[in-house]
TORKOL-4160 file (C-alpha; in steps of 0.2 Angstrom, whole numbers, padded with zeros to 4 digits, m for minus):
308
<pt num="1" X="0188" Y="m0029" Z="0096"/>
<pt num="2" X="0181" Y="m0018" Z="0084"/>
<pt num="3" X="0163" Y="m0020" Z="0075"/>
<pt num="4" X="0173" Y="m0021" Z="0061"/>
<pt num="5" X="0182" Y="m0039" Z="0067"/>
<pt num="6" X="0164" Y="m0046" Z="0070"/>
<pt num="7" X="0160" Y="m0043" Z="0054"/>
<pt num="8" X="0174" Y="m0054" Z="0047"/>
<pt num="9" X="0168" Y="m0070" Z="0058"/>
<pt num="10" X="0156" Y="m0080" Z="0046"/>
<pt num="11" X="0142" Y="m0075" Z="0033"/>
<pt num="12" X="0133" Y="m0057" Z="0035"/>
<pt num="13" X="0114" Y="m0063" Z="0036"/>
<pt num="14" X="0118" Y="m0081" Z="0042"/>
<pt num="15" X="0118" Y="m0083" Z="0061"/>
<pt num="16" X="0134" Y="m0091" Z="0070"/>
<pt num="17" X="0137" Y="m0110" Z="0070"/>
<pt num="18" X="0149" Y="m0119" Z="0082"/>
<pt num="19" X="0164" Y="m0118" Z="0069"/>
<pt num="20" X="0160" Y="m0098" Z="0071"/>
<pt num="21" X="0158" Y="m0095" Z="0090"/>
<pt num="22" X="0175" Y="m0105" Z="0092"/>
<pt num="23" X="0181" Y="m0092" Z="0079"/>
<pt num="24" X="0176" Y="m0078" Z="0091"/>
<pt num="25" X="0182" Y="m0087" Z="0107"/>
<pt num="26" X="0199" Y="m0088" Z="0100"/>
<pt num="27" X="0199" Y="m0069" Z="0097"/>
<pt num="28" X="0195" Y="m0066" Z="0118"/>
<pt num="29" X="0209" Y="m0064" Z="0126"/>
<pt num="30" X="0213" Y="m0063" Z="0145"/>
<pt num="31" X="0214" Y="m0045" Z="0151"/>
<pt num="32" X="0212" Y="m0044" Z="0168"/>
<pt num="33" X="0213" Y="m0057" Z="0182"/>
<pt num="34" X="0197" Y="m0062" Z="0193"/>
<pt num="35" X="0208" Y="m0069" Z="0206"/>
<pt num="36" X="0220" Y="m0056" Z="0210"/>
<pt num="37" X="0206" Y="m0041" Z="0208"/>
<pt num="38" X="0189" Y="m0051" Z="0215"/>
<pt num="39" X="0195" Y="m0065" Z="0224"/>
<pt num="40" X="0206" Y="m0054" Z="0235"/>
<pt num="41" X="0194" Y="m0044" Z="0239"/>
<pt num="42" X="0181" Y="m0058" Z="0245"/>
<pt num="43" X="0194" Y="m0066" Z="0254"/>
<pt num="44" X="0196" Y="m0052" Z="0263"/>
<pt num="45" X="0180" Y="m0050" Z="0270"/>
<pt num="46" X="0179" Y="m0069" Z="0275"/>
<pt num="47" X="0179" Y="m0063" Z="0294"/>
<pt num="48" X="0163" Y="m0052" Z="0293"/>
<pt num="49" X="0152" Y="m0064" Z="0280"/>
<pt num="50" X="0151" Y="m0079" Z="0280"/>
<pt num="51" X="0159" Y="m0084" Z="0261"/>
<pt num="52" X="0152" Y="m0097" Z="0249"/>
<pt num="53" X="0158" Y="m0107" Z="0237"/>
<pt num="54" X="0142" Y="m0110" Z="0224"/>
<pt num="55" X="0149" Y="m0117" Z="0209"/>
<pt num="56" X="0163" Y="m0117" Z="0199"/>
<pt num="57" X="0164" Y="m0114" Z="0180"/>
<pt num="58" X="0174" Y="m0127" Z="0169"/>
<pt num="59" X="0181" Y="m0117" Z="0153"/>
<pt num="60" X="0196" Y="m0130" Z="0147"/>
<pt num="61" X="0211" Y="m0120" Z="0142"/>
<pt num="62" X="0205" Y="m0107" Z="0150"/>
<pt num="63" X="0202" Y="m0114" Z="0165"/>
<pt num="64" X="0192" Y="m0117" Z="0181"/>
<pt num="65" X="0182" Y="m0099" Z="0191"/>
<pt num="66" X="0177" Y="m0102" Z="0209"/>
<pt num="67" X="0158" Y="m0092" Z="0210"/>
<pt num="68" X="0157" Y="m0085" Z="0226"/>
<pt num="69" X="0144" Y="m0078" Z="0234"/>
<pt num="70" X="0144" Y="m0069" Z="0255"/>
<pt num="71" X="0129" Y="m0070" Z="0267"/>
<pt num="72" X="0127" Y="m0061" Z="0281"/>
<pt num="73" X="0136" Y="m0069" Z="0297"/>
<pt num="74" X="0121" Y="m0072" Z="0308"/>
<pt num="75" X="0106" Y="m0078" Z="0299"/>
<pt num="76" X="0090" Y="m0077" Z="0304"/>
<pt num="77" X="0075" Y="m0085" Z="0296"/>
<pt num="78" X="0064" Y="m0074" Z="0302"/>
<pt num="79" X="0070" Y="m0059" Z="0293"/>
<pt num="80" X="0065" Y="m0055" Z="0274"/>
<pt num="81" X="0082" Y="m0058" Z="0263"/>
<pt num="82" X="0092" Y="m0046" Z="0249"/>
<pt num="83" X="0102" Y="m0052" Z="0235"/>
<pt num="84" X="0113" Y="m0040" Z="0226"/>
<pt num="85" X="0121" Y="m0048" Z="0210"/>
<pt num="86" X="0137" Y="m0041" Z="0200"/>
<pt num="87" X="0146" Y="m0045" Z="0187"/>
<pt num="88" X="0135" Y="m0054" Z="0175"/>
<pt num="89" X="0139" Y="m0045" Z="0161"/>
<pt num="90" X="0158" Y="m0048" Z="0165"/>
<pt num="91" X="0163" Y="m0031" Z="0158"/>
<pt num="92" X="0154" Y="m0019" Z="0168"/>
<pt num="93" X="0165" Y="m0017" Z="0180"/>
<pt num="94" X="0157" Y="m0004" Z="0193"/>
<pt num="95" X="0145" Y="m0018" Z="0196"/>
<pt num="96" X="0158" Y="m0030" Z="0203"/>
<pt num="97" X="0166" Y="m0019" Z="0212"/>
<pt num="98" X="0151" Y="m0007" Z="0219"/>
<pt num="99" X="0144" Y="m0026" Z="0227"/>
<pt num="100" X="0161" Y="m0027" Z="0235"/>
<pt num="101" X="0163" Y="m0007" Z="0240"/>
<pt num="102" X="0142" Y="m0011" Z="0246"/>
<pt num="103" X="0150" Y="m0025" Z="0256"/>
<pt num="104" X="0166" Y="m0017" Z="0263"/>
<pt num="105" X="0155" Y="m0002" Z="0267"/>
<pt num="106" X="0139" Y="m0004" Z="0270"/>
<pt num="107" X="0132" Y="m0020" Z="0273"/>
<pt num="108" X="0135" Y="m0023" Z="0291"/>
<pt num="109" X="0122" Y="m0008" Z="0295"/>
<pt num="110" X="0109" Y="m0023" Z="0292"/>
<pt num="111" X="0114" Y="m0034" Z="0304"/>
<pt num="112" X="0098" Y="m0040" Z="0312"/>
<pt num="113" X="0087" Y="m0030" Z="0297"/>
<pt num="114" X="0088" Y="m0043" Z="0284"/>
<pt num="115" X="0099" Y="m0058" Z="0277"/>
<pt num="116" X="0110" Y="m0051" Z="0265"/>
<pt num="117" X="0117" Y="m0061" Z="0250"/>
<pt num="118" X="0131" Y="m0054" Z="0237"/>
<pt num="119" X="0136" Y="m0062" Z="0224"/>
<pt num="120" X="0148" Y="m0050" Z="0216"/>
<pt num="121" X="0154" Y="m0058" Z="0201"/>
<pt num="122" X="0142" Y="m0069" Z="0191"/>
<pt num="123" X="0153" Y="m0069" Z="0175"/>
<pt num="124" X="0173" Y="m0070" Z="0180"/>
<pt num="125" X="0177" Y="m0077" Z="0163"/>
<pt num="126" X="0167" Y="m0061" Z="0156"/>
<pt num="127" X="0177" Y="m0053" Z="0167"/>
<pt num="128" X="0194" Y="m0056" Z="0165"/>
<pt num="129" X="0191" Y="m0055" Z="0144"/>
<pt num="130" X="0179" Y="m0041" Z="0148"/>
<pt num="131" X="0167" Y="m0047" Z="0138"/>
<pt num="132" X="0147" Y="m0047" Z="0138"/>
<pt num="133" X="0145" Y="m0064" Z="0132"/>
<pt num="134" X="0151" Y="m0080" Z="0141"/>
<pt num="135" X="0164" Y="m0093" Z="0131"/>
<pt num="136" X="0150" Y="m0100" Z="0120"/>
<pt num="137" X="0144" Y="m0082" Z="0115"/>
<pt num="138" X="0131" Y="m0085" Z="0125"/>
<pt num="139" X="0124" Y="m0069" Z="0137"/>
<pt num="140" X="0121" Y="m0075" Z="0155"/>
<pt num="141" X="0109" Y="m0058" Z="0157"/>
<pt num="142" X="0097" Y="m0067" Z="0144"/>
<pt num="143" X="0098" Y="m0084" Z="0151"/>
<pt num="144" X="0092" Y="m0085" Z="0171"/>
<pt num="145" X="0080" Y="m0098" Z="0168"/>
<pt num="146" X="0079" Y="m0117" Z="0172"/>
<pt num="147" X="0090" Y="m0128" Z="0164"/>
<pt num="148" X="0099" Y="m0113" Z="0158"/>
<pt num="149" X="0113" Y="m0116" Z="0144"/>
<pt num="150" X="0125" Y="m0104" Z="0151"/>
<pt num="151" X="0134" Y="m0109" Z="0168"/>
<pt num="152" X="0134" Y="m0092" Z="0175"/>
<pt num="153" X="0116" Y="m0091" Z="0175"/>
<pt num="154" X="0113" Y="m0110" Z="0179"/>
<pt num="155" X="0123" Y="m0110" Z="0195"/>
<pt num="156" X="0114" Y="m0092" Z="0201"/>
<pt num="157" X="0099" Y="m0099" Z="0199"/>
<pt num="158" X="0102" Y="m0115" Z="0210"/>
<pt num="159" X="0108" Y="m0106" Z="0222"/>
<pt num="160" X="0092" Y="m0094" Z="0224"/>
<pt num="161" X="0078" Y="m0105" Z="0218"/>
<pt num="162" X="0078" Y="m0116" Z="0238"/>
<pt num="163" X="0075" Y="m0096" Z="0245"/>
<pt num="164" X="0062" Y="m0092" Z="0234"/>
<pt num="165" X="0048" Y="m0081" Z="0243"/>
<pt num="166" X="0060" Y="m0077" Z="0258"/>
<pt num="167" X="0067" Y="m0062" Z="0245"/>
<pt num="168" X="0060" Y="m0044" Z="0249"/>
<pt num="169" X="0074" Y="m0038" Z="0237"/>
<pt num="170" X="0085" Y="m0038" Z="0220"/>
<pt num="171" X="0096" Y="m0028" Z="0214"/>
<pt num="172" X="0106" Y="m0032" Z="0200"/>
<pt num="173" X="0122" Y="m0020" Z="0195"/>
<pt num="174" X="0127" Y="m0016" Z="0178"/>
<pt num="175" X="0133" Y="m0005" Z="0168"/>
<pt num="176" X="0128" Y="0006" Z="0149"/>
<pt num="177" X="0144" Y="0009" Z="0141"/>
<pt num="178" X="0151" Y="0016" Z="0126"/>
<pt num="179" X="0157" Y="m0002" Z="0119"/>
<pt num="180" X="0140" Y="m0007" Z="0120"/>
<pt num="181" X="0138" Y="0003" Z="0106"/>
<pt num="182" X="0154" Y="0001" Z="0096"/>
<pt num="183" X="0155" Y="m0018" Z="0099"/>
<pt num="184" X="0144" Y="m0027" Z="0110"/>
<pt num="185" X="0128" Y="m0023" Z="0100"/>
<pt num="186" X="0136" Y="m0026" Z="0081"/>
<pt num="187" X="0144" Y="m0042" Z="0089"/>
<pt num="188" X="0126" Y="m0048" Z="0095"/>
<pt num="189" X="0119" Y="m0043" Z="0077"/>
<pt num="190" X="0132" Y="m0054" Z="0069"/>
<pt num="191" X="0129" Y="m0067" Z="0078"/>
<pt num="192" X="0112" Y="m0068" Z="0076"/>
<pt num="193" X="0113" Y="m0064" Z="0057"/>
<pt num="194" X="0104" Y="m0048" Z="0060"/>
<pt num="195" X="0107" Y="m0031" Z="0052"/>
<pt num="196" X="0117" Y="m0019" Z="0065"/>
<pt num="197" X="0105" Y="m0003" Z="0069"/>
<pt num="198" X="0112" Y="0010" Z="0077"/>
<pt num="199" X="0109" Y="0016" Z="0091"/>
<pt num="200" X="0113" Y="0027" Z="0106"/>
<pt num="201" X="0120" Y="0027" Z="0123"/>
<pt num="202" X="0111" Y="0039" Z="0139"/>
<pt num="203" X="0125" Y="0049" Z="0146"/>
<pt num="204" X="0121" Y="0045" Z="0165"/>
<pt num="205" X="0113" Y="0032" Z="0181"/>
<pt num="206" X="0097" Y="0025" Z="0176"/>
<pt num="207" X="0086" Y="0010" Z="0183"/>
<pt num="208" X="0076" Y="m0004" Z="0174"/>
<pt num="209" X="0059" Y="m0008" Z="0184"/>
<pt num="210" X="0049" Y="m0024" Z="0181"/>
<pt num="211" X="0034" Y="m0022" Z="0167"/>
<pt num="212" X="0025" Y="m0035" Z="0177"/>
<pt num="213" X="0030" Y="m0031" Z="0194"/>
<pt num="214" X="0034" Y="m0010" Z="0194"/>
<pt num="215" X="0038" Y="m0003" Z="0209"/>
<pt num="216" X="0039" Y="0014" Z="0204"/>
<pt num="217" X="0043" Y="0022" Z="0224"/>
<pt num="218" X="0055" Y="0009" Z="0226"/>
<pt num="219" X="0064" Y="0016" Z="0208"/>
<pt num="220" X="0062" Y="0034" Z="0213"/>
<pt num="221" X="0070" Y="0033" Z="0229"/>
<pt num="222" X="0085" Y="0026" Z="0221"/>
<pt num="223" X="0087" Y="0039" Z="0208"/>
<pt num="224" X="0086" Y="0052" Z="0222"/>
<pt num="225" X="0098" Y="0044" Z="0233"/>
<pt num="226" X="0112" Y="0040" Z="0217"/>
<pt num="227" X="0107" Y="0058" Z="0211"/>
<pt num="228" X="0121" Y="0064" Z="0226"/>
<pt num="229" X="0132" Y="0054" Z="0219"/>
<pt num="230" X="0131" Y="0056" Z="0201"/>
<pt num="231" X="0120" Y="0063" Z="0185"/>
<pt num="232" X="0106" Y="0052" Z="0182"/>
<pt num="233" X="0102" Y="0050" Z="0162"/>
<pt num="234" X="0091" Y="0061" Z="0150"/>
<pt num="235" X="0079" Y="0053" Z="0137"/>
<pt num="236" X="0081" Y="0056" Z="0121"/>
<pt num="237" X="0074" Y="0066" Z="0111"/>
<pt num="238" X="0060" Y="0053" Z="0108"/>
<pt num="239" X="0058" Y="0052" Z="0127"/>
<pt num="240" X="0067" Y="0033" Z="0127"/>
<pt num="241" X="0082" Y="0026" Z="0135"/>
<pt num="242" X="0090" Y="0015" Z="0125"/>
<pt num="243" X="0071" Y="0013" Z="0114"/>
<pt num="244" X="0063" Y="0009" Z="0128"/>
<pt num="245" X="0048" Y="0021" Z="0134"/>
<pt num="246" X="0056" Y="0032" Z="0150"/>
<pt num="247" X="0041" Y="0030" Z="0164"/>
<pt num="248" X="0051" Y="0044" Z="0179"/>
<pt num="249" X="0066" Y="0051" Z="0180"/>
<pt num="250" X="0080" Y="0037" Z="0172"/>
<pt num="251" X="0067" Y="0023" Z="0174"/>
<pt num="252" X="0062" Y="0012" Z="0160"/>
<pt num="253" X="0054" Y="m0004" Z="0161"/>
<pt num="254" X="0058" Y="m0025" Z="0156"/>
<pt num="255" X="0048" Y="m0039" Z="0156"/>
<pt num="256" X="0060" Y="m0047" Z="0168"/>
<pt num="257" X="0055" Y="m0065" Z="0172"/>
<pt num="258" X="0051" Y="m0066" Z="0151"/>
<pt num="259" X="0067" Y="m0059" Z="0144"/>
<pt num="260" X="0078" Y="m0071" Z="0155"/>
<pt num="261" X="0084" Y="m0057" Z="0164"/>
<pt num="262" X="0095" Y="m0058" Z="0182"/>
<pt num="263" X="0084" Y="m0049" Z="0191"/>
<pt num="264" X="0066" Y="m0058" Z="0188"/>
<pt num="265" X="0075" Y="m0076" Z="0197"/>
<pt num="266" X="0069" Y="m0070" Z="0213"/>
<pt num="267" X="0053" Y="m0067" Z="0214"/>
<pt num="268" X="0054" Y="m0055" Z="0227"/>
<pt num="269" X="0043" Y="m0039" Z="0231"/>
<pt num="270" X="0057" Y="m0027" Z="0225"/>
<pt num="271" X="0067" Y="m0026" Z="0210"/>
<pt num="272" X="0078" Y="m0015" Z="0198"/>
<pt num="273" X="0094" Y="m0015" Z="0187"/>
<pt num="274" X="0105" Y="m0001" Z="0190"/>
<pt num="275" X="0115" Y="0006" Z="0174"/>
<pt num="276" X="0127" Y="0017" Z="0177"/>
<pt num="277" X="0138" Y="0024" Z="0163"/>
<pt num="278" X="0158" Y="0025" Z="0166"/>
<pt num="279" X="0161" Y="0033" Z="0150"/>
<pt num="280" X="0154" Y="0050" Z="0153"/>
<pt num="281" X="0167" Y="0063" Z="0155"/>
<pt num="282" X="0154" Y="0068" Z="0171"/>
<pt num="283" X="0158" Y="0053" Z="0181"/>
<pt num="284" X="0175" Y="0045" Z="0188"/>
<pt num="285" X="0178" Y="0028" Z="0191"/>
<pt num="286" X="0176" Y="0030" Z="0211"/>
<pt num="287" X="0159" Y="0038" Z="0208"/>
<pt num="288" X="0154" Y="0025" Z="0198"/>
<pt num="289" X="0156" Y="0012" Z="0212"/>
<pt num="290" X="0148" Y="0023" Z="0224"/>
<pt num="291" X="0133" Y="0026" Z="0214"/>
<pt num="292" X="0132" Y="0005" Z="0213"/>
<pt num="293" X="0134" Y="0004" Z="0233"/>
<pt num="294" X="0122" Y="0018" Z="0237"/>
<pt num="295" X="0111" Y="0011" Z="0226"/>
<pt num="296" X="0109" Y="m0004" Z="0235"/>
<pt num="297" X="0107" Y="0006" Z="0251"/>
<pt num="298" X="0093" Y="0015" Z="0244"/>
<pt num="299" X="0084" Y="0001" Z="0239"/>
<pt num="300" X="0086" Y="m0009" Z="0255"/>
<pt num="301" X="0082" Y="0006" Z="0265"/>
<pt num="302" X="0064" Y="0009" Z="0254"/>
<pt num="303" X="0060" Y="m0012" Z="0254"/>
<pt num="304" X="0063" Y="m0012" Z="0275"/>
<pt num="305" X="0050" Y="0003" Z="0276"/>
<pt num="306" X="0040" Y="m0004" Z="0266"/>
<pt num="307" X="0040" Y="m0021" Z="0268"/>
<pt num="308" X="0022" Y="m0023" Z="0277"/>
């Protein structure tokens, strides 16, 4: 959907009502399916992890999504736990499927480190519409808090909140891609009846570190790791990423916990959101799920190290 189409829903200046969010919803159409690209895939690996069920989104005509999440086979309590989240910006589509390559790949390596648990696709309705926002044009990635609005997040956040101080790690998967730019951000501007100011997208992998928790080790051994696999993204020419202040190589920094953001429901020691950026003519698609999956390797290999 163009910015151009967003325009047309309601009156510029004038934040969306109900009778203009179900405008929007009728414009999302189904692209892509979650069960025969995700779910596969997690029923496949039902033999290594152990596989739960979560919650289940209820979106009427467009029906009902299974959340899954998969937990390493033998838990231990006495070991510190990960989470690795995907998907909760539907659209970005490496983080979906770099959790699932991670898992496919990699995981098993930490049989007996720590307790692993991947939910790979927060947002299927995102997903399969790729889409940012959920069916009520609301953004999961802005509303992991109690009693959250938005399913997605609400159903995350019930499933970590019991766990919370066993975490030594989170990393949450995403992507920056070009349609942030031609659509996501004019679309968010519309709905909030706010002027759309451009602005630009970093060609390459970088990391958002917590302002109120910042690890910077933990970032930089990420970047070094993912730098192998694919170009990590300049500043511009104001020494920002996407306006926010660039504090290392592809690191900038979010009040986490404040903004509502996935990665801040844990609590733990250790956290970061990846961005990598599909769009560059730098990077393929299999490079972009790598970077994901190494990503989350790095970062469990610093937090075990470190953990004392």
């Amino acid at each position: 959907m163009s910015a151009q189409s967003f325009q047309n829903i309601g009156t510029p200046g004038t934040p969306w009502g109900d009778a203009e969010k179900k405008q929007w919803r009728v414009l999302q159409h189904k692209k892509r399916s979650y069960t025969d690209e995700v779910v596969s895939k997690v029923d496949a690996l039902r033999e290594r992890f152990h596989v739960t069920q979560y919650g289940e989104l209820d979106y009427a005509e467009d029906g009902r999504y299974p959340l899954f999440a998969l937990l390493s086979k033998n838990w231990d309590g006495a070991l510190p736990t990960a989470l690795v989240t995907g998907g909760v910006h539907g659209y970005e589509t490496s983080g979906v499927h770099g959790a699932l390559l991670f898992l496919e790949t990699y995981a098993e390596r930490y049989a007996g480190k720590v307790n692993l648990i991947v939910a790979p696709c927060v947002s299927p309705w995102g997903y399969e519409r790729i889409h940012r926002w959920n069916p009520f044009a609301l953004d999961p990635n802005r509303s992991f808090y109690a009693d959250s609005p938005a399913q997605e997040s609400a159903a995350l956040w019930n499933l970590v909140q019991p766990l919370r101080g066993q975490f030594l790690m989170h990393i949450d998967l995403h992507e920056t891609t070009d349609s942030d730019e031609s659509e996501f951000r004019p679309s968010l501007a519309a709905r909030d009846g706010q002027p759309f100011e451009p602005g630009t997208i970093p060609d390459g992998f970088y990391l958002v570190d917590d302002t109120e928790n910042p690890q910077p080790a933990f970032q930089d051994a990420i970047i070094l790791a993912v730098a192998k696999v694919t170009h990590i993204a300049m500043s511009d020419m104001d020494a920002t990423i996407i306006g926010s202040p660039v504090v290392a190589e592809g690191v900038i920094r979010y009040p986490l916990v404040k903004l509502g953001l996935c990665a801040g429901i844990t609590g733990a020691r250790y956290t970061t959101t990846t961005e990598v950026y599909p769009d560059s003519p730098r990077a393929t698609v299999k490079q972009c799920n790598e970077a994901q999956a190494v990503a989350v390797v790095a970062g469990l290999d610093y937090a075990l190290e470190h953990r004392s």
